[in-house]
Rosetta silent file (secondary structure, phi, psi, omega in degrees, C-alpha in Angstrom):
SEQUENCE: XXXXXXXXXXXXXXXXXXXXXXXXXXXXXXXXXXXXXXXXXXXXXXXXXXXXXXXXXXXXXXXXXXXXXXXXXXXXXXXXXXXXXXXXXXXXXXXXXXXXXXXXXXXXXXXXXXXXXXXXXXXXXXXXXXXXXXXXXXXXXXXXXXXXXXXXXXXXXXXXXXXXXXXXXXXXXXXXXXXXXXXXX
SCORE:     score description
SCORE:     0.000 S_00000001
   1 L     0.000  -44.497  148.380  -35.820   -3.088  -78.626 S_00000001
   2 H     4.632  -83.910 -155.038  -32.215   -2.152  -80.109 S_00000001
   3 H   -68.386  -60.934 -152.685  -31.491    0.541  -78.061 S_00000001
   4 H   -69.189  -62.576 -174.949  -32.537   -1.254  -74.741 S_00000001
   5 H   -35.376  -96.773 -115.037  -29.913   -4.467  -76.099 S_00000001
   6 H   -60.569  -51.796  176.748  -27.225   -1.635  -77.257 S_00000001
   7 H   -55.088  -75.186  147.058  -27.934    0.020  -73.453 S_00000001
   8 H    16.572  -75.529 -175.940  -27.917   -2.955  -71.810 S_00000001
   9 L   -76.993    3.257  174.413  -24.492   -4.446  -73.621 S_00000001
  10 L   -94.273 -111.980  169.608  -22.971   -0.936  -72.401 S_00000001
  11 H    34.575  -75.504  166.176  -24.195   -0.903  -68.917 S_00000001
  12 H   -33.709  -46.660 -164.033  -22.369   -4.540  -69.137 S_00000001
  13 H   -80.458  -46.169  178.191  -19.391   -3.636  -70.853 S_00000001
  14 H   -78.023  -40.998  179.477  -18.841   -0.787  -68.129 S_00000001
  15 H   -73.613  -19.929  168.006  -19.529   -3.254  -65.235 S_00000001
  16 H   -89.056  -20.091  153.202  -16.918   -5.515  -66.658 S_00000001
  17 H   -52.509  -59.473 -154.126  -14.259   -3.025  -66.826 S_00000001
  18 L  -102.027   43.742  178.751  -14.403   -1.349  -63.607 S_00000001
  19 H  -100.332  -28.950  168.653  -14.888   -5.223  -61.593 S_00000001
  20 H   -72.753  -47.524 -133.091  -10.967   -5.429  -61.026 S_00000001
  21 H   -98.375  -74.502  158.397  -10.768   -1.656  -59.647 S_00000001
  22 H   -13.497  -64.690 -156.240  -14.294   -2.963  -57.234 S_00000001
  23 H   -79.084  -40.293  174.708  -12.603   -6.265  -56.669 S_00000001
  24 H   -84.790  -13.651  173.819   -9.311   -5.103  -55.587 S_00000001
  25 H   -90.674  -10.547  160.571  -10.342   -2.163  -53.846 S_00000001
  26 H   -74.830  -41.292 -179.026  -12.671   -4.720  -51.477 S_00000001
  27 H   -46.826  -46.250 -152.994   -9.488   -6.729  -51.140 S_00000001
  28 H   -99.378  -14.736  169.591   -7.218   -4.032  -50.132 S_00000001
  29 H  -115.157   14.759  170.632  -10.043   -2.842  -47.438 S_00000001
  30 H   -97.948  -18.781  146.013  -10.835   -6.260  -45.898 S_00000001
  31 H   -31.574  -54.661  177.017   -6.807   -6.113  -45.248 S_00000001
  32 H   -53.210  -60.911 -172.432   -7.123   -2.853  -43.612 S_00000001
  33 H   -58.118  -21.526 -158.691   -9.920   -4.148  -41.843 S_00000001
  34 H  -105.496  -14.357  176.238   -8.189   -7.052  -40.725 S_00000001
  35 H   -84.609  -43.763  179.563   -4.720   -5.540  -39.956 S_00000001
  36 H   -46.116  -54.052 -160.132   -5.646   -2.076  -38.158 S_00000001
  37 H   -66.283  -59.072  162.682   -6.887   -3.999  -34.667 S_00000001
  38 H   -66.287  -43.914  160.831   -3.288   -5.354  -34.562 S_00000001
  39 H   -53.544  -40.999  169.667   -1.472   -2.192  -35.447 S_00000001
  40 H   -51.680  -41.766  165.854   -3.587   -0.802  -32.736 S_00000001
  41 H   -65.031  -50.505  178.104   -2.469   -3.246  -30.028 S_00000001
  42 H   -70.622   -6.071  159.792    0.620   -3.080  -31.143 S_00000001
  43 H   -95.757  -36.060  171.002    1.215    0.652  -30.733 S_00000001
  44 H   -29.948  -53.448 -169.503   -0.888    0.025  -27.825 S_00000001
  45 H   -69.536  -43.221 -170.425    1.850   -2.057  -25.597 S_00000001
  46 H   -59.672  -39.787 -179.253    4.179    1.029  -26.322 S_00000001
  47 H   -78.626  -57.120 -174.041    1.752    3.718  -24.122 S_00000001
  48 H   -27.031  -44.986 -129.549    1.056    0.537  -21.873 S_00000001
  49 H  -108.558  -55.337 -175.963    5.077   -0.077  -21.005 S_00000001
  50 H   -38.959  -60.837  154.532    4.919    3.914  -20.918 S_00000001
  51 H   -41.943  -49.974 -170.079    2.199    4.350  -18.225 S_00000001
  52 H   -95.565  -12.370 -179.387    2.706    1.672  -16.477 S_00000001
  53 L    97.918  -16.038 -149.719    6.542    2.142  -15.980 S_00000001
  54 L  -103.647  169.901 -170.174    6.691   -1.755  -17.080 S_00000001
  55 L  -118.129  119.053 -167.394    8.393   -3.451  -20.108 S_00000001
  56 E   -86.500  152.752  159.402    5.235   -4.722  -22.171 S_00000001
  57 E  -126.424 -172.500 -178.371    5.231   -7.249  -24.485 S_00000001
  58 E  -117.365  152.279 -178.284    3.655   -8.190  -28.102 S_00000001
  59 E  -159.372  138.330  158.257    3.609  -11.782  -29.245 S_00000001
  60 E  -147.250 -163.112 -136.113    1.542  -13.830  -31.971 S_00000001
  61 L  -108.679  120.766  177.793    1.041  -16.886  -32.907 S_00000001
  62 L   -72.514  129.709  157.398    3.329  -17.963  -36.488 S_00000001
  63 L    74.193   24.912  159.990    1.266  -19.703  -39.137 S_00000001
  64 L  -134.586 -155.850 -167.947   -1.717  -18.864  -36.886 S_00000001
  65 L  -119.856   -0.434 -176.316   -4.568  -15.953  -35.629 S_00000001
  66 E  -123.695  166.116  165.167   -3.965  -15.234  -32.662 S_00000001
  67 E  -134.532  177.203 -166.806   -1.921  -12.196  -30.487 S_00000001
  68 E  -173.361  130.258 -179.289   -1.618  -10.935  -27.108 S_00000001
  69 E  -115.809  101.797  165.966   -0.283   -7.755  -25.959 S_00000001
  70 E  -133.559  163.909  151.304    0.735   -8.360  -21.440 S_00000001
  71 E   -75.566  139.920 -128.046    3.489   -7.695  -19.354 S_00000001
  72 L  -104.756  -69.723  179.382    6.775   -8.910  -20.120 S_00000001
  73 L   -88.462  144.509  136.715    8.693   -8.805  -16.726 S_00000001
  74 L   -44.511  -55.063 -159.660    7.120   -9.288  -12.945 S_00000001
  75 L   -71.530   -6.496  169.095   10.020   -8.747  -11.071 S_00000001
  76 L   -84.604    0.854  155.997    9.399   -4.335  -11.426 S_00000001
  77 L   -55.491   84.460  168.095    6.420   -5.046   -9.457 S_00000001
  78 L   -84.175  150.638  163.271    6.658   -3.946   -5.770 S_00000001
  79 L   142.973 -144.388  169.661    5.498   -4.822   -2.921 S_00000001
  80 L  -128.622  154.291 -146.373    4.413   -8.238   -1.328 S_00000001
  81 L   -55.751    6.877  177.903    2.524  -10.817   -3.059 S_00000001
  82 L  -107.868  -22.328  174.577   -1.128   -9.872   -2.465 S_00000001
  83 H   -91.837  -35.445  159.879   -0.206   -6.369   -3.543 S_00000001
  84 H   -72.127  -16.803 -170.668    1.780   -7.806   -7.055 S_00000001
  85 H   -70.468  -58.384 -154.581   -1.313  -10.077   -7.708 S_00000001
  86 H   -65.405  -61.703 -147.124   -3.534   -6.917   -7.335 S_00000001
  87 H   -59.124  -20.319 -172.595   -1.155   -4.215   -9.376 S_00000001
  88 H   -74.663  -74.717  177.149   -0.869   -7.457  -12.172 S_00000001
  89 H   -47.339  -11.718  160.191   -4.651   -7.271  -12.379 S_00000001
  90 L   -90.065   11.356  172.605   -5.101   -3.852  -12.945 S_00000001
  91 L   -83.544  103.148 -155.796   -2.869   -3.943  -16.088 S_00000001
  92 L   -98.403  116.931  171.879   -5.107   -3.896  -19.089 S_00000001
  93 L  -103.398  150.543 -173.825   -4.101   -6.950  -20.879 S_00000001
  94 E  -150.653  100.767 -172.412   -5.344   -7.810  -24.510 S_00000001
  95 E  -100.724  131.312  173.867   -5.555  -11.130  -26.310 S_00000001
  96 E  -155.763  178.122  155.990   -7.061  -11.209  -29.915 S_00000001
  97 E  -149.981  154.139  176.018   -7.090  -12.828  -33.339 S_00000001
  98 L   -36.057  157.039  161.958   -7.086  -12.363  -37.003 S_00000001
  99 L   -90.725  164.772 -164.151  -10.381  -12.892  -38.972 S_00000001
 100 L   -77.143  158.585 -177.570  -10.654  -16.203  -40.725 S_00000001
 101 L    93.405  -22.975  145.412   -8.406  -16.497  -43.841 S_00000001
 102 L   -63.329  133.217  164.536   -5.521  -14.377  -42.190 S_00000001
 103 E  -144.085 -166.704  170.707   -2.382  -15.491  -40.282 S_00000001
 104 L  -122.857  111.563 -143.209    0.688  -14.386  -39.164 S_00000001
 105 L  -132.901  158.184  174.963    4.465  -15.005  -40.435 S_00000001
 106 L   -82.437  169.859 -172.892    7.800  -13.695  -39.164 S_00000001
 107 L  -151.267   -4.484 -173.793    9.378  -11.482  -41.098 S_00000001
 108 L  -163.614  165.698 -161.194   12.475  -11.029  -39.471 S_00000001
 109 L   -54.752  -18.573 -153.049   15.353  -12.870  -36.962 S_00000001
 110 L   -70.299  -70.776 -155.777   13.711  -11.119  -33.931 S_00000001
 111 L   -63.009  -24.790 -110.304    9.941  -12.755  -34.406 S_00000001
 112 L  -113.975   15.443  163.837   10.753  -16.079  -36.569 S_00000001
 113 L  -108.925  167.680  177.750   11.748  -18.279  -33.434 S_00000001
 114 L  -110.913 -166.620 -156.832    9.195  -19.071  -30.653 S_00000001
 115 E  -155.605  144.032  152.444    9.151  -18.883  -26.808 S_00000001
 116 L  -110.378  152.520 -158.112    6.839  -19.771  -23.732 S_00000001
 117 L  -106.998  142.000  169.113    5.111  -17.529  -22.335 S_00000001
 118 L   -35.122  124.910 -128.496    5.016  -16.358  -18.993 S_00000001
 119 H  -113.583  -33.047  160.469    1.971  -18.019  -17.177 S_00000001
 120 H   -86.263   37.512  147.300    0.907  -14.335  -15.035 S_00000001
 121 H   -68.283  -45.952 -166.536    1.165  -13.008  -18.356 S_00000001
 122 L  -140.286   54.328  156.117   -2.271  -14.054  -19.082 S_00000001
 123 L   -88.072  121.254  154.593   -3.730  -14.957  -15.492 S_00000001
 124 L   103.690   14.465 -173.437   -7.034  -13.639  -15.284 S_00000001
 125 L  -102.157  153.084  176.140   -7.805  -13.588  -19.170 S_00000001
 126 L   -37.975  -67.217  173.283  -11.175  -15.301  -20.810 S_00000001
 127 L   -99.508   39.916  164.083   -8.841  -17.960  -22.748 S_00000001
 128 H   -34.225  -59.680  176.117   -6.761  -18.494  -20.527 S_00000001
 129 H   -63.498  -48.392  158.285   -5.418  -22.159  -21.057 S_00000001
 130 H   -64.653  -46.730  172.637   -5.366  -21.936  -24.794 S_00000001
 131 H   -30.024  -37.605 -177.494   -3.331  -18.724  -24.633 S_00000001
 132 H   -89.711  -25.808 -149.290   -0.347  -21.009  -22.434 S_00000001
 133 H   -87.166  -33.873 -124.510   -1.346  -24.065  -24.741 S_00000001
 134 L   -90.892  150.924 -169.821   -0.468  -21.525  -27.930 S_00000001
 135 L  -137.382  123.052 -158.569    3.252  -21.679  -29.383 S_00000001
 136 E  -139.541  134.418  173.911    4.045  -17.737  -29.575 S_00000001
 137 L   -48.685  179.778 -158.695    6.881  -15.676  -30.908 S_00000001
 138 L   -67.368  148.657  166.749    9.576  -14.356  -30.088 S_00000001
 139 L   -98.900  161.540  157.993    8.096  -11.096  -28.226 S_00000001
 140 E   -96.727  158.882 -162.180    8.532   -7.934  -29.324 S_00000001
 141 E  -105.261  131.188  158.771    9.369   -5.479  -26.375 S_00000001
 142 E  -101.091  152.173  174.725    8.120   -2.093  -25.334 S_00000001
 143 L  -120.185  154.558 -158.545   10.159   -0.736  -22.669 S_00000001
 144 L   -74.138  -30.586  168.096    8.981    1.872  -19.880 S_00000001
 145 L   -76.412  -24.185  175.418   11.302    4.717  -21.706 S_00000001
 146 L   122.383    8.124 -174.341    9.547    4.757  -24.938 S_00000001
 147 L  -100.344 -175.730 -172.432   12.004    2.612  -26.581 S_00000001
 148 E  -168.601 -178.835  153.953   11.240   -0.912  -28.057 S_00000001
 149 L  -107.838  154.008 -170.397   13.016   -3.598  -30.189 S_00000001
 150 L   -86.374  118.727  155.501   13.372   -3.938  -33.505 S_00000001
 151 L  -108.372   79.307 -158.003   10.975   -6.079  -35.169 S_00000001
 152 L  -113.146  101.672  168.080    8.790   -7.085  -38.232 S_00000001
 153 E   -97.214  163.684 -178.817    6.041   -9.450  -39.269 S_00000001
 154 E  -101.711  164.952  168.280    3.341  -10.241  -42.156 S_00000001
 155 L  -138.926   91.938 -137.973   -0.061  -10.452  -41.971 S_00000001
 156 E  -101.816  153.088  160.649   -0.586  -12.804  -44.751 S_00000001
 157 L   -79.902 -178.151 -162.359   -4.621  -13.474  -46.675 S_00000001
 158 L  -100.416  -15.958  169.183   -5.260  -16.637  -47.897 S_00000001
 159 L  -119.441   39.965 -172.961   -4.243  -15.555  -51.238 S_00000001
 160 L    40.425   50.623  164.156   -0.830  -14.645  -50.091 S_00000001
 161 L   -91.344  177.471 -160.759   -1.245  -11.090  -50.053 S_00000001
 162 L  -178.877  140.577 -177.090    0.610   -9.539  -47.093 S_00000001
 163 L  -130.841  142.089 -155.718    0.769   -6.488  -45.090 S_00000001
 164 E  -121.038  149.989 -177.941    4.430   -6.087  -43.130 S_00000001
 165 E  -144.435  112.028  157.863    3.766   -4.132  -39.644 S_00000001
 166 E  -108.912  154.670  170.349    7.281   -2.761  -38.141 S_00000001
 167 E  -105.576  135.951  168.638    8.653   -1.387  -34.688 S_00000001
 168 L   -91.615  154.036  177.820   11.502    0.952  -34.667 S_00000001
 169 L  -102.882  -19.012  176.287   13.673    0.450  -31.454 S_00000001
 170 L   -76.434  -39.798 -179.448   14.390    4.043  -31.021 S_00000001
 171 L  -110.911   -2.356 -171.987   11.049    5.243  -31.023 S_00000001
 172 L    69.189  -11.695 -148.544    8.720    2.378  -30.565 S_00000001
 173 L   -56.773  149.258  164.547    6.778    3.777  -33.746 S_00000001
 174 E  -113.894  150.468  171.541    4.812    1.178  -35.640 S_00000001
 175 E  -142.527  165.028 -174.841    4.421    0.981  -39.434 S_00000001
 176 E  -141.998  112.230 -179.589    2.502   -0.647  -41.538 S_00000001
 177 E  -132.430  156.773  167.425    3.707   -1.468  -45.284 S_00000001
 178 L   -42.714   83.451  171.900    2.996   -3.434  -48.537 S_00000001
 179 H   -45.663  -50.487  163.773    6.240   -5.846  -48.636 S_00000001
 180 H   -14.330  -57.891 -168.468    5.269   -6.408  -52.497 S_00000001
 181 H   -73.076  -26.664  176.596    5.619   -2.390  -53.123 S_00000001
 182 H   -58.705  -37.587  159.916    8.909   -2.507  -51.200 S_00000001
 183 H   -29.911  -64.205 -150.102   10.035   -5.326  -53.702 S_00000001
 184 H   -87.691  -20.076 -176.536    8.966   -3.253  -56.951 S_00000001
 185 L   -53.765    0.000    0.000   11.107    0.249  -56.060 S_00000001
């Protein structure tokens, strides 16, 4: 009966050590999980503006969940209005949000003020009407050359953990970094 306690109070001993290394390594992939769909859009609008010739934009919502990757200007659209309606609808537009317990913060001069948004930005989308009702940053811009503006935002948890996702303006590139680890260098 010893031995089974003595195993036992190991077995235990070992599960309470390695529950921070478990607990933070769930942490650090429900982040991933919750950031990657938004890095993805957001590199996204750069082959959109590329493809399409048009200058796309990215926008989300401060202190909230949601984002939306459309097109930023109308007027490079030719032709006459039954033919811009159609070329606008064939423009794969993409509206999303965070999982609960996430939001989104500015991180820099570009995103931290907001804007209204264009209203055949997001004609023809599911949610429509909240999407216009929604008070949305500044956007950031892909342009049709491959270029972009410079931007940066958080993608904060609920326990103020934070993942910083930047655009380069020369390249469009997206990153994705701790701000914390930038902090500790």
């Amino acid at each position: 009966m010893i031995e089974v306690i003595l195993v036992v109070t190991l077995l235990a001993a070992m599960a309470a050590l390695s529950y921070p290394s478990v607990d933070r390594m769930l942490i650090q992939l429900s982040m991933n999980e919750a950031v990657s769909p938004v890095r993805n859009h957001l590199a996204g609008s750069r082959i959109r503006a590329l493809d399409a010739g048009l200058t796309w934009q990215f926008r989300f919502e401060p202190g909230g969940r949601r984002y939306l990757a459309v097109p930023y200007e109308f007027e490079e659209i030719d032709g006459d209005e039954q033919q811009e309606q159609d070329q606008i609808e064939l423009l794969r537009r993409v509206s999303g949000q965070l999982p609960e317990g996430y939001s989104f913060t500015a991180a820099d001069e570009a995103t931290s003020t907001t804007e209204a948004l264009n209203e055949l930005a997001v004609s023809g989308l599911s949610n429509e009407s909240k999407l216009m009702e929604t008070s949305w940053s500044s956007p950031v811009l892909f342009y049709s050359d491959g270029t972009a503006s410079t931007a940066s935002f958080d993608i904060v948890d609920e326990a103020l953990r934070s993942r910083r996702l930047s655009v380069r303006a020369l390249t469009g590139g997206v990153s994705v970094a701790n701000p914390l680890a930038e902090v500790k260098r």
